[in-house]
KEMIZA-263907 format. One record per residue (C-alpha): residue in three letters; x, y, z; residue number from 0; chain. Coordinates in Angstrom, 3 decimals. Each point is the difference from the previous one (the first is absolute). Layout:
BEGIN
ALA_X_Y_Z_NUM_A;
...
//
This chain:
BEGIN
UNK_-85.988_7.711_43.385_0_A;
UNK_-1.312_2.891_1.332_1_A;
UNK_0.361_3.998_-2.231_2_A;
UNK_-0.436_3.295_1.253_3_A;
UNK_-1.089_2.288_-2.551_4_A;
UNK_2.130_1.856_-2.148_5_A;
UNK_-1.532_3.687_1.419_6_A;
UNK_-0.079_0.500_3.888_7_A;
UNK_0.115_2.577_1.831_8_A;
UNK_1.988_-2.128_3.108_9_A;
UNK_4.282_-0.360_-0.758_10_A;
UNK_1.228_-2.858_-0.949_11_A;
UNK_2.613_-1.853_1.515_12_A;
UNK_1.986_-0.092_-3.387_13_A;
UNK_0.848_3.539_0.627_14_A;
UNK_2.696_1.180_1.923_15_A;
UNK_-0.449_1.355_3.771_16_A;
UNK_-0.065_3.499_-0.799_17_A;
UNK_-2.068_-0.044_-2.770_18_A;
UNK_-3.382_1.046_1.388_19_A;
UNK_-3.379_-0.005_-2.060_20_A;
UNK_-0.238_3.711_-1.197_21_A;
UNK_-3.736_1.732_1.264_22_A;
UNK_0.556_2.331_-3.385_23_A;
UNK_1.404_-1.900_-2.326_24_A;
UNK_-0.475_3.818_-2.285_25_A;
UNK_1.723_1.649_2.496_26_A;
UNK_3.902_0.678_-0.423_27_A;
UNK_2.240_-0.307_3.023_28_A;
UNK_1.988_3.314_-0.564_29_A;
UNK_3.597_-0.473_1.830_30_A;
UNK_0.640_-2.727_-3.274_31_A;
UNK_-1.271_3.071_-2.413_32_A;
UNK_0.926_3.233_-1.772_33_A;
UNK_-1.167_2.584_1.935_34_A;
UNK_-2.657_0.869_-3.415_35_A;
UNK_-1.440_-3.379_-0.096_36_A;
UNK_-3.578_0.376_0.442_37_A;
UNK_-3.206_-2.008_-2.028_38_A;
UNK_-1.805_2.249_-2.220_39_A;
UNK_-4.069_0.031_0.068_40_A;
UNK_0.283_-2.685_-2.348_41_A;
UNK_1.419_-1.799_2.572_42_A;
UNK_3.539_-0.616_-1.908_43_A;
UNK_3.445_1.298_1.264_44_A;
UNK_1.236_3.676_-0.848_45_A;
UNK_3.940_0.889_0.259_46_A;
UNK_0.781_3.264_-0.082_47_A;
UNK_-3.579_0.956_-1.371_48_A;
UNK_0.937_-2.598_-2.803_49_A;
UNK_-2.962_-3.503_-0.140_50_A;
UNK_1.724_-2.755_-0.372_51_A;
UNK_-2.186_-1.166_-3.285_52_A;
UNK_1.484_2.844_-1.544_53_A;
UNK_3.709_-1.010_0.633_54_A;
UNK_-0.780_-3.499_-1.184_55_A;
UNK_-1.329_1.574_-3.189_56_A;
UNK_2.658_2.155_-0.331_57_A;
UNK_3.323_-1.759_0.934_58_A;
UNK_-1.217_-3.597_0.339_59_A;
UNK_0.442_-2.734_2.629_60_A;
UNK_1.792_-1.017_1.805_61_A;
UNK_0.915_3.593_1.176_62_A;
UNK_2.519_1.423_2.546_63_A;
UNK_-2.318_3.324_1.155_64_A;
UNK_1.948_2.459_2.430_65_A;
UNK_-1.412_3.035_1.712_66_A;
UNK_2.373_2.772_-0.889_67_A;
UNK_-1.015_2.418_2.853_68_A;
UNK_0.155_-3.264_2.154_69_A;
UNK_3.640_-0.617_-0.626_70_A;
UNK_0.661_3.504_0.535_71_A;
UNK_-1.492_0.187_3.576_72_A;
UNK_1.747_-3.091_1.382_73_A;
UNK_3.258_1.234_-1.355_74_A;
UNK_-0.764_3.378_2.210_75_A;
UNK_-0.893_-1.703_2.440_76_A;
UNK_3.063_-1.828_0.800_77_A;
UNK_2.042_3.183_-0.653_78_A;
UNK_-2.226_2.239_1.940_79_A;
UNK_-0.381_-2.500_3.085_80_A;
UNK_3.664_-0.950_0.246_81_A;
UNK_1.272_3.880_-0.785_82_A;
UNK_-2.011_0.695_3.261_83_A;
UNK_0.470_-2.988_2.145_84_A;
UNK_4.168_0.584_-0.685_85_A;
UNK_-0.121_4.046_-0.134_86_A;
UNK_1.908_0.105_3.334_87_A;
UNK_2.460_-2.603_-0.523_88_A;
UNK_1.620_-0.031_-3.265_89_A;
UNK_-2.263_3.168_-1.310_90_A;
UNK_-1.913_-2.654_-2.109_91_A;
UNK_-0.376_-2.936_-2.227_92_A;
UNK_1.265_-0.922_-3.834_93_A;
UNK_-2.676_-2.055_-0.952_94_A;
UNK_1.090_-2.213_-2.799_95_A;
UNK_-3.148_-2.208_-2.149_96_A;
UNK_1.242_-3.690_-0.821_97_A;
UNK_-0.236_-0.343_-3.785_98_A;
UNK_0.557_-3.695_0.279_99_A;
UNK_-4.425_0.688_1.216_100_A;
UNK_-0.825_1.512_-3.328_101_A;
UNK_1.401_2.021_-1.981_102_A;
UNK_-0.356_2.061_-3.621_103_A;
UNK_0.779_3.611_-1.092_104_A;
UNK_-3.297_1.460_0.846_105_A;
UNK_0.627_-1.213_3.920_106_A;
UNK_3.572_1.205_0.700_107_A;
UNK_-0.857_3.447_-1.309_108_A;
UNK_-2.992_-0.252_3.231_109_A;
UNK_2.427_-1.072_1.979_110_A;
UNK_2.336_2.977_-0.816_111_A;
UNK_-2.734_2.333_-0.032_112_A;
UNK_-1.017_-1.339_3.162_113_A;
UNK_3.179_0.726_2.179_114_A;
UNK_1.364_-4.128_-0.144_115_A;
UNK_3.172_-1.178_-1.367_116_A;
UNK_0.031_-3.115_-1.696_117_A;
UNK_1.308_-3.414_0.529_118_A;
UNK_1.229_-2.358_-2.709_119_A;
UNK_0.979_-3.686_0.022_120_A;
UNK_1.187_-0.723_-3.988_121_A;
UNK_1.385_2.074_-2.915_122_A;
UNK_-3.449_-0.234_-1.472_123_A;
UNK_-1.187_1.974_2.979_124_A;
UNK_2.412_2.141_-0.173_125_A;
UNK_-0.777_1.022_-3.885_126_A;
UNK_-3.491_0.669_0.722_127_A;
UNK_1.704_2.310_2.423_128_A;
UNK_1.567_1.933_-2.163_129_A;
UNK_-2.444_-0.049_-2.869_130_A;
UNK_-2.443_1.643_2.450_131_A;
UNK_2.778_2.897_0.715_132_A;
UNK_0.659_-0.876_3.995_133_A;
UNK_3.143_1.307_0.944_134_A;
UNK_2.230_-2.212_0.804_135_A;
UNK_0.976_1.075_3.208_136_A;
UNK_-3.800_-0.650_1.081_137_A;
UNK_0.830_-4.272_-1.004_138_A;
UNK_1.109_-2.842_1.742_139_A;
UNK_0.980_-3.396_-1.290_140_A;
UNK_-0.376_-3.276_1.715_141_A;
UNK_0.685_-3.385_-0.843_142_A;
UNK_2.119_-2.952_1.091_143_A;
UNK_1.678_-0.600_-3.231_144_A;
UNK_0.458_3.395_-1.841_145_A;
UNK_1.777_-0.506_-3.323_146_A;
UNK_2.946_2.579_-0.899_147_A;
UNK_-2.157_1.255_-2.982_148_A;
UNK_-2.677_0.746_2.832_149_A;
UNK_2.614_1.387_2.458_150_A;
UNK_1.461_2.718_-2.881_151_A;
UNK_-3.385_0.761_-0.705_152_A;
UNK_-0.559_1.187_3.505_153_A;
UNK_3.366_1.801_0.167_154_A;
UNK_-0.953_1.383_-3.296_155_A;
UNK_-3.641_1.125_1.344_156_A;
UNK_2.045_1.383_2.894_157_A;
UNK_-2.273_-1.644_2.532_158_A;
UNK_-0.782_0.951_3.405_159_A;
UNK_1.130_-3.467_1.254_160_A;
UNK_0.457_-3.509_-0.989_161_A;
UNK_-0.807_-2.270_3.022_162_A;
UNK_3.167_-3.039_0.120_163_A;
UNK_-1.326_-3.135_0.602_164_A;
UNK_3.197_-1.923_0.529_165_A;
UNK_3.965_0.489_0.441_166_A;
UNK_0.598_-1.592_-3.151_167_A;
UNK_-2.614_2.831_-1.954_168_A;
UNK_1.877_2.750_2.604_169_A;
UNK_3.100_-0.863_-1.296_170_A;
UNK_-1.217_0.464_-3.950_171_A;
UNK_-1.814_2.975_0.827_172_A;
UNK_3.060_1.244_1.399_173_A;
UNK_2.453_-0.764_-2.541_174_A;
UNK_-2.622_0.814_-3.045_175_A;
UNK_-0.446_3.637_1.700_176_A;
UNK_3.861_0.479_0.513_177_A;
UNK_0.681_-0.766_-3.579_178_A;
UNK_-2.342_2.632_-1.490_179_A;
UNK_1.903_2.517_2.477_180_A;
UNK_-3.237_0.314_2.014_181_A;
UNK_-1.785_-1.047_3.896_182_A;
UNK_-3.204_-2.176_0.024_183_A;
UNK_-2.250_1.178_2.336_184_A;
UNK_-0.337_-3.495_2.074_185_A;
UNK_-2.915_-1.388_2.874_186_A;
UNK_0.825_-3.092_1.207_187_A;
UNK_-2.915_-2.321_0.138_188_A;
UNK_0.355_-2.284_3.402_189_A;
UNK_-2.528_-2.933_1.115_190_A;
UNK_-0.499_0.927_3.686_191_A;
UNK_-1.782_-3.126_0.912_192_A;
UNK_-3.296_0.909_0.552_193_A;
UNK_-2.445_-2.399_-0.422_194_A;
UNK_-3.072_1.643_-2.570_195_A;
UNK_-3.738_-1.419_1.062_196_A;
UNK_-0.564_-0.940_-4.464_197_A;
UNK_0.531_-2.581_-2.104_198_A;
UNK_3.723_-1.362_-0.389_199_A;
UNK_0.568_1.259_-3.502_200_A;
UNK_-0.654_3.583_0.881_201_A;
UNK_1.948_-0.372_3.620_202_A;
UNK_3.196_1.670_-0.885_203_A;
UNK_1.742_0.682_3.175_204_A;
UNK_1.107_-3.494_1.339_205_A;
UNK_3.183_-1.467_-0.678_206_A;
UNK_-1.098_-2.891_-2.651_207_A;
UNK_-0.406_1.981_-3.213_208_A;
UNK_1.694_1.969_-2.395_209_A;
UNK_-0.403_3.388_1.201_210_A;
UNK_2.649_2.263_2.045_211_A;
UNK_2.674_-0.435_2.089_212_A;
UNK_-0.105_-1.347_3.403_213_A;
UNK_0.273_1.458_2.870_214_A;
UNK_1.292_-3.242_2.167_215_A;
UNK_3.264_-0.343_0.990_216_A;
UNK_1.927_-2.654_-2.214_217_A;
UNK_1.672_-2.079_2.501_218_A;
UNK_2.152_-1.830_-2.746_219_A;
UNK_1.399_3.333_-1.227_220_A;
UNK_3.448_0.539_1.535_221_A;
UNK_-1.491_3.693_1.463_222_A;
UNK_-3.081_-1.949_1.128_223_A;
UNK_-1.790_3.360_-1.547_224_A;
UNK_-3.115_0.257_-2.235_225_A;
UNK_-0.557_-0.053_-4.023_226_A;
UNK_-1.911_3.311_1.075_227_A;
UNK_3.008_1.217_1.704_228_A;
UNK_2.684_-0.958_-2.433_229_A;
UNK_-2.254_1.884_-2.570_230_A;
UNK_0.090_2.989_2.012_231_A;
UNK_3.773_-0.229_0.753_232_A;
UNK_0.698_-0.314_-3.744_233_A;
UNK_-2.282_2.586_-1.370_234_A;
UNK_1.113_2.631_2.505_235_A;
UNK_3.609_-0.107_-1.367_236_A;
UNK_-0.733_-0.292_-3.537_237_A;
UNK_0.897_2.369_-2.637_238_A;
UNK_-2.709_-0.549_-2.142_239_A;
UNK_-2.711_-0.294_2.632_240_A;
UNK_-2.025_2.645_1.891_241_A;
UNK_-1.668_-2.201_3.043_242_A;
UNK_-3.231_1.790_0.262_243_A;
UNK_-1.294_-2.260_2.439_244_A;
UNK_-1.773_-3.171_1.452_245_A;
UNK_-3.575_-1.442_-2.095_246_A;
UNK_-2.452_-3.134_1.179_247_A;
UNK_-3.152_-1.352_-1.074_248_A;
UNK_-1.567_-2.649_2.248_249_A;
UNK_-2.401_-1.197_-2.431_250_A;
UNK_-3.498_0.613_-1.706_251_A;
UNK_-3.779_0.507_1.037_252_A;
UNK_0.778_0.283_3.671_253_A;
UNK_-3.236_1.699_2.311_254_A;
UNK_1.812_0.296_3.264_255_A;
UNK_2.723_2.615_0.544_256_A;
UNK_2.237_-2.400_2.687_257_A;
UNK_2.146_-1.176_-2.785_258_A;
UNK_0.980_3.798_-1.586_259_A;
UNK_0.467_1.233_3.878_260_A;
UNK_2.886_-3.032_0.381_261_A;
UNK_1.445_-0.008_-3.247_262_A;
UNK_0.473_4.097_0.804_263_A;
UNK_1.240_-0.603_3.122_264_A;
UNK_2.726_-2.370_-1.044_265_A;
UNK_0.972_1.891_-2.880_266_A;
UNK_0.284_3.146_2.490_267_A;
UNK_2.236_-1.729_1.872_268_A;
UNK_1.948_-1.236_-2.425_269_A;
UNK_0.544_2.904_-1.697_270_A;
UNK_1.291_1.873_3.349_271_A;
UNK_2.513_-2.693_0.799_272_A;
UNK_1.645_0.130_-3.692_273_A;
UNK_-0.064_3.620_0.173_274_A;
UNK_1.915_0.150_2.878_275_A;
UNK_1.960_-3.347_-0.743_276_A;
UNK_1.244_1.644_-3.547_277_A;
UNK_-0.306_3.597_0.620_278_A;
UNK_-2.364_0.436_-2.596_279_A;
UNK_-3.585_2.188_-0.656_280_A;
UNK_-2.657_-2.050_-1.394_281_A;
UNK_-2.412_2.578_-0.623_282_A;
UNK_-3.027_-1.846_-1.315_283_A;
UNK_-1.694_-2.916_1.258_284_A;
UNK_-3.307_-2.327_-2.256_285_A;
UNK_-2.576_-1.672_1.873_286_A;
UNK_-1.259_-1.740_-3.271_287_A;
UNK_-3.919_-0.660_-0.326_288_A;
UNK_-2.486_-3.030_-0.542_289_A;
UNK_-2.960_1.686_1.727_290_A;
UNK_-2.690_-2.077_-0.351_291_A;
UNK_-3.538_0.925_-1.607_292_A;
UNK_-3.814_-1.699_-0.004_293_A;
UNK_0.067_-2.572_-2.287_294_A;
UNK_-3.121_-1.522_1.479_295_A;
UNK_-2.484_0.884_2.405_296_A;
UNK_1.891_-1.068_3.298_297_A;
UNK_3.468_2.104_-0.964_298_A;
UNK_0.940_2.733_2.476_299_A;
UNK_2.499_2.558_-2.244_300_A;
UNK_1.572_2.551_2.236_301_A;
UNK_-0.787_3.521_-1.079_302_A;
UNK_2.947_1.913_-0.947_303_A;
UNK_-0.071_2.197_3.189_304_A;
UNK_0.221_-2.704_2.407_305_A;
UNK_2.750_-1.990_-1.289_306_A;
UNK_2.016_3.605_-0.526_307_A;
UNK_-1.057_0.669_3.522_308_A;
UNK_1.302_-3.333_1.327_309_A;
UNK_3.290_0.093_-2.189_310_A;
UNK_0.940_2.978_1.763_311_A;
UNK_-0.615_-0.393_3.685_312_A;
UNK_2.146_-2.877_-0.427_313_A;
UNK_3.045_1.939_-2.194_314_A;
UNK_-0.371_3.020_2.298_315_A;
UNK_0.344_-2.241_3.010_316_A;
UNK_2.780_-2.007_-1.513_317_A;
UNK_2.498_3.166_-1.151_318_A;
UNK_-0.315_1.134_3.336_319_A;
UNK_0.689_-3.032_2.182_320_A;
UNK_2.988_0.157_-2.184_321_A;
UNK_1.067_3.450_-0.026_322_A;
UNK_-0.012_0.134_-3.760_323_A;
UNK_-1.374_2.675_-2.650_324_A;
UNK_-2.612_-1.563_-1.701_325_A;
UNK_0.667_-1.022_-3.816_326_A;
UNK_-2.081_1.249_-2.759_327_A;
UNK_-3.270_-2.967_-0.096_328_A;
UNK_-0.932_-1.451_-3.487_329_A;
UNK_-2.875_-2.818_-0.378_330_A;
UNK_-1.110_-1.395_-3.088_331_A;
UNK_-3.527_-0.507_-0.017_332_A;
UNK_-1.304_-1.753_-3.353_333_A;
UNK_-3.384_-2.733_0.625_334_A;
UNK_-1.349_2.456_2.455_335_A;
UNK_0.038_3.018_-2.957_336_A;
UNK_-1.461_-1.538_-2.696_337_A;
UNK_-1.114_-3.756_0.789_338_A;
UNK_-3.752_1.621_1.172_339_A;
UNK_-0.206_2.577_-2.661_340_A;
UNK_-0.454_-2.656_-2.769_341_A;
UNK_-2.408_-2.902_-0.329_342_A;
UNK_0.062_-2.557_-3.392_343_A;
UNK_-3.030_-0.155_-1.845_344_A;
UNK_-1.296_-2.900_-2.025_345_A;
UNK_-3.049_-1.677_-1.798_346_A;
UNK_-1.434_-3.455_1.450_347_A;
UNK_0.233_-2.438_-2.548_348_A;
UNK_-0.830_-4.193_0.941_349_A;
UNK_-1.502_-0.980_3.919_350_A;
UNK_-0.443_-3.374_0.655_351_A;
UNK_-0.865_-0.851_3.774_352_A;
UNK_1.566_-3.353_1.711_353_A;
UNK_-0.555_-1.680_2.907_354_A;
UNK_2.636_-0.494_2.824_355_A;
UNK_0.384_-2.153_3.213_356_A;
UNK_-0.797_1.398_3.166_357_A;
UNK_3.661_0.664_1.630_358_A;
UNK_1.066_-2.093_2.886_359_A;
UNK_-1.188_1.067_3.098_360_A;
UNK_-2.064_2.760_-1.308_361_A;
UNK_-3.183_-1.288_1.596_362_A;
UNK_-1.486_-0.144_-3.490_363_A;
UNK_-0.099_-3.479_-0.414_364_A;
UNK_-1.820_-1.492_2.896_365_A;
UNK_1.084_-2.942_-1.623_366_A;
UNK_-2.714_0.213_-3.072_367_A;
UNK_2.717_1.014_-2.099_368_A;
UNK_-1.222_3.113_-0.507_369_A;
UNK_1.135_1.739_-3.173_370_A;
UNK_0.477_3.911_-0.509_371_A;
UNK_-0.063_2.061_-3.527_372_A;
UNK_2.820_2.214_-1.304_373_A;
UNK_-0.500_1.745_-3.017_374_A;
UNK_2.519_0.979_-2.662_375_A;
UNK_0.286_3.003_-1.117_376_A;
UNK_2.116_0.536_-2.934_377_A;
UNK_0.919_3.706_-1.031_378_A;
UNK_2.219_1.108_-3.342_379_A;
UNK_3.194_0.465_1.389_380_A;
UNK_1.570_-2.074_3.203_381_A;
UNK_3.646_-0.689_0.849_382_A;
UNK_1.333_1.466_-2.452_383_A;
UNK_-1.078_3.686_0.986_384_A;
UNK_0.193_-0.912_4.013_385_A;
UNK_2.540_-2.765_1.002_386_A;
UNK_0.075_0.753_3.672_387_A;
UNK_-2.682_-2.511_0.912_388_A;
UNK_2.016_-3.047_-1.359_389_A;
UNK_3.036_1.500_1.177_390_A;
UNK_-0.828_0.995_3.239_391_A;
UNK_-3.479_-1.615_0.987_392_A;
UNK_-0.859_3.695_-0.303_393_A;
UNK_-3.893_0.804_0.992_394_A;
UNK_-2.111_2.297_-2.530_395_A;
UNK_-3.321_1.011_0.571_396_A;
UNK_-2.102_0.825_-3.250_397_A;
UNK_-3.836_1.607_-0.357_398_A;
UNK_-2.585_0.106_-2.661_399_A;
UNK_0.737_3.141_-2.266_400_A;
UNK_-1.891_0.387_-2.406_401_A;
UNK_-3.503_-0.164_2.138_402_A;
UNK_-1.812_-0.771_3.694_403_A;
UNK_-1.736_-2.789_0.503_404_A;
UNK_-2.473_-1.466_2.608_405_A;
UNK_1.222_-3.558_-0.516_406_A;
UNK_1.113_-2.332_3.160_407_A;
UNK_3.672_-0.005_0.297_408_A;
UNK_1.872_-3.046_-1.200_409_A;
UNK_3.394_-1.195_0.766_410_A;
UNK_2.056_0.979_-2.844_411_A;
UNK_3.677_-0.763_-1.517_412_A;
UNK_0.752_2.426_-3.072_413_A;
UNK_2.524_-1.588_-1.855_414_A;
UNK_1.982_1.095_-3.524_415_A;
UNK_-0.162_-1.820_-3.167_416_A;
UNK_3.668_-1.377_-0.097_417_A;
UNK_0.909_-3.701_-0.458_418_A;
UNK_1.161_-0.250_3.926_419_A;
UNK_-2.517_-1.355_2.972_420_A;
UNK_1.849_2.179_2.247_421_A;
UNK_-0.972_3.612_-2.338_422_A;
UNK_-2.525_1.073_2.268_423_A;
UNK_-0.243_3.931_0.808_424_A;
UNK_-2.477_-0.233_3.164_425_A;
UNK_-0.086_-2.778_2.012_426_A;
UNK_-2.766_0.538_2.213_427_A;
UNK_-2.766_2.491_-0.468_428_A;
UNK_-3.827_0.237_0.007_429_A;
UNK_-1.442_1.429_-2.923_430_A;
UNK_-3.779_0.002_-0.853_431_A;
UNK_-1.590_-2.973_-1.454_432_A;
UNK_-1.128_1.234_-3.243_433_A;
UNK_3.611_0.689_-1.386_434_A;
UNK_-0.098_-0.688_-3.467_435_A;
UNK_2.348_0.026_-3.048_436_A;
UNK_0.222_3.689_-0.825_437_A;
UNK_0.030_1.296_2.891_438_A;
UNK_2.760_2.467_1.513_439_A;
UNK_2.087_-0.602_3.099_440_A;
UNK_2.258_1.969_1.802_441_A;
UNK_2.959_-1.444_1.831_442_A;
UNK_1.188_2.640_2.433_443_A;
UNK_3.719_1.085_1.064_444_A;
UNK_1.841_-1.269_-3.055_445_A;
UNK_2.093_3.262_-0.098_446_A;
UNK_3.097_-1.591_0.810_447_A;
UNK_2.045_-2.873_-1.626_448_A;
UNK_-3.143_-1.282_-1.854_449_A;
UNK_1.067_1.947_-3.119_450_A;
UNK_3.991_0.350_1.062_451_A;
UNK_-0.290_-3.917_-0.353_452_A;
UNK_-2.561_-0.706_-2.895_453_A;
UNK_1.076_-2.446_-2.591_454_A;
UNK_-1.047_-1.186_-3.834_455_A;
UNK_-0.063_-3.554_1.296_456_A;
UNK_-2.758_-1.890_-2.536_457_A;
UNK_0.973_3.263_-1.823_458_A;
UNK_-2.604_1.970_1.727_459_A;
UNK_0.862_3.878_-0.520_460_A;
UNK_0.678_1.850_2.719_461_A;
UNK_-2.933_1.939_1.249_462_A;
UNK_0.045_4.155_-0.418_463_A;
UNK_-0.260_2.303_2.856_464_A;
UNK_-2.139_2.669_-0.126_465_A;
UNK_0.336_3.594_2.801_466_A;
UNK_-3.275_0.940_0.469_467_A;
UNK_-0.458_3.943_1.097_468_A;
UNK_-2.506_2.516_0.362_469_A;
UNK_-2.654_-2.033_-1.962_470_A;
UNK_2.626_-0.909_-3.069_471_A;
UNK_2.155_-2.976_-0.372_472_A;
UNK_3.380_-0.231_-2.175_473_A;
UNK_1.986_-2.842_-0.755_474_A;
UNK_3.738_0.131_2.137_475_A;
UNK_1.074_-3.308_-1.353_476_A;
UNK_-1.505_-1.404_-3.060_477_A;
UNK_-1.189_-3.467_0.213_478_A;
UNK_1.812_-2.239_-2.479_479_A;
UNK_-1.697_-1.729_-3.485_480_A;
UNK_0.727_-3.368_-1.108_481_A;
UNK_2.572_2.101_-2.743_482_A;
UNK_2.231_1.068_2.878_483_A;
UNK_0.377_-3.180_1.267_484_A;
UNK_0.687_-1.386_-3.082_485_A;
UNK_2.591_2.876_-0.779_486_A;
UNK_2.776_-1.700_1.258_487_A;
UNK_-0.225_-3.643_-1.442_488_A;
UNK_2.550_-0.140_-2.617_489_A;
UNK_-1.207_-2.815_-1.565_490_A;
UNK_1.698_-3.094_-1.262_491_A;
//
């Protein structure tokens, strides 16, 4: 049997097509970054002025580690670009950040301060909401399955809306508001159909899945008319409803703009024929989010501008065709905010290198049975501080933090320290050959639903996160200690 060696400076066919051998492996590919992400002289990343040997001292690893100013900028960003972009047809944008991404105290008071709104999906999200002093008008709440408690607590907040995400939760919404004397301010979210270029998890527009109510015509219904049309019908002549208007979301880390130009389109036209069906107003009109970001080297994120840009040629277009005022836009941007402000640092711990089969077909084998290394990397933290890779397949890129190195590259797989074969944070990545235990990486865009979805499992504590500004960092969530987690065990 025939090796090749464990460094080369060639790919091997045990990565994945994309995956190209970097020429720096030092250098950082900034569109996956914080803006502040730099190397120091010392050759070891800097966030926000802030070396990354002095968070681990600090705060520990693993470590969430957000650029404050970062977060700010992308949240202006969106609000700026879309503001423009819709100036002329519905005199601007609301601009409402998805919680569900991240979210703490110290983040909804940016996004206040920052001209957004903010979008919840739980009564937990909504009392971070109102510990951080939002008003209540500026909130939405989602969700498919909203219990009462969580429905008074939004007619308590006095939200801005609470998107519907069925008849059956219209009808409770209704009759909850009418009984306290009051009107819920109501969107109604609809699933237009669209098909989203992601993973089928995050595709939330198609017919098969929980979400909204559709916009095809029930033929078995005896007025052969839509769930999204009944909804509209019924909330239009209820006492206890005020029908704001019509919501959608086609899904999540989506690069090209042909699925939000359809999904607007339809909902457009929709929302003309009811008004004129029912002779209602619908004044506003949500376009949802999912904008995708870099999570590796061969992602192509939009910039704010050009999807704003694109969204309106196509609702300026639309309204007119129709002969309709256009409604007031709303979008709900969330990954593309804060998933690239943040990367997870941790400390190497064990490596051990293996050696795998050339892959069928590859052209590796040429039938010597040629074998190929992969080393293991294992890091202090793993699936329970970023699920999306076993959950979604998601890809991760990670660098060497903590210093360069001249080493060959070597075909890497960092993976966590939890009892599961499948708790592995990066796939695919070269990393230099002279990784050793002790060592920091960086794993890059873990802004969003990395710590929304961290667990204790193996009771691992949750990892801190740390907003790192002006050459200072502060804790905005504490990491937990093995007394927290032991808090709530009641014993025998």
């Amino acid at each position: 049997m025939s090796t090749v060696p464990v460094s080369s400076n060639t790919a091997s066919p045990l990565a994945p097509e994309w995956l190209q051998v970097p020429a720096d492996l030092n250098a950082l590919h900034q569109p996956m970054w914080a803006g502040s992400v730099v190397r120091n002289a010392g050759g070891a990343l800097t966030v926000g002025g802030v070396d990354v040997h002095a968070l681990q001292e600090q705060f520990g690893t693993p470590l969430f580690v957000m650029d404050e100013a970062d977060f700010r900028s992308r949240a202006r960003a969106f609000k700026d670009s879309f503001d423009a972009a819709f100036a002329d047809i519905c005199g601007g944008v609301d601009v409402y950040y998805a919680g569900k991404s991240f979210l703490c105290t110290a983040v909804v008071k940016w996004v206040e301060e920052e001209g957004l709104r903010l979008d919840t999906a739980s009564g937990g999200e909504l009392a971070v909401a109102a510990r951080a002093g939002i008003p209540g008008e500026r909130v939405a709440l989602h969700g498919n399955n909203k219990s009462d408690a969580e429905i008074h607590r939004a007619l308590d907040m006095k939200l801005g809306r609470i998107v519907v995400d069925s008849l059956d939760e219209l009808v409770r919404v209704g009759a909850i508001a009418q009984a306290r004397g009051e009107q819920a301010k109501v969107m109604l979210r609809l699933t237009p159909g669209v098909h989203a270029h992601t993973h089928e998890f995050i595709a939330t527009a198609h017919e098969d899945q929980k979400f909204g109510l559709s916009m095809a015509a029930d033929t078995t219904a005896e007025a052969g008319v839509s769930a999204a049309e009944e909804a509209v019908a019924a909330a239009a002549t209820h006492s206890g409803i005020e029908l704001l208007g019509l919501h959608c979301h086609i899904g999540s880390q989506i690069f090209e703009p042909d699925g939000f130009a359809l999904a607007a389109e339809k909902l457009l036209r929709f929302l003309a024929a009811m008004q004129d069906k029912y002779s209602i107003t619908m004044p506003e009109l949500d376009l949802g989010g999912g904008y995708g970001i870099a999570y590796t080297p061969v992602d192509t994120p939009r910039p704010a501008a050009e999807i704003a840009t694109a969204m309106a040629a196509v609702v300026r277009s639309t309204c007119a065709e129709l002969g309709i005022d256009a409604p007031r836009i709303s979008i709900e941007p969330g990954r593309a905010i804060v998933g690239s402000t943040t990367f997870t640092l941790y400390e190497v711990g064990t490596l051990k290198t293996v050696r795998v089969d050339a892959p069928a077909g590859s052209g590796g084998d040429g039938g010597n049975n040629v074998t190929y290394p992969r080393r293991y990397v294992s890091v202090d933290g793993g699936m329970s501080d970023n699920a999306r890779p076993v959950l979604y397949d998601a890809d991760y890129s990670a660098v060497l933090a903590s210093r360069t190195s001249g080493a060959a590259p070597q075909l890497s797989r960092v993976v966590g320290k939890h009892c599961e074969s499948g708790d592995i944070v990066v796939r695919d990545v070269y990393l230099p050959g002279d990784v050793a235990a002790g060592d920091l990486l960086a794993v890059p865009g873990t802004g969003a639903y990395c710590w929304a979805l961290s667990s204790n499992y193996n009771y691992l504590a949750r990892p801190g996160v740390v907003a790192v500004r002006d050459g200072s960092a502060r804790l905005i969530v504490r990491g937990e200690t093995e007394e927290d987690l032991l808090n709530r065990d009641m014993g025998a």
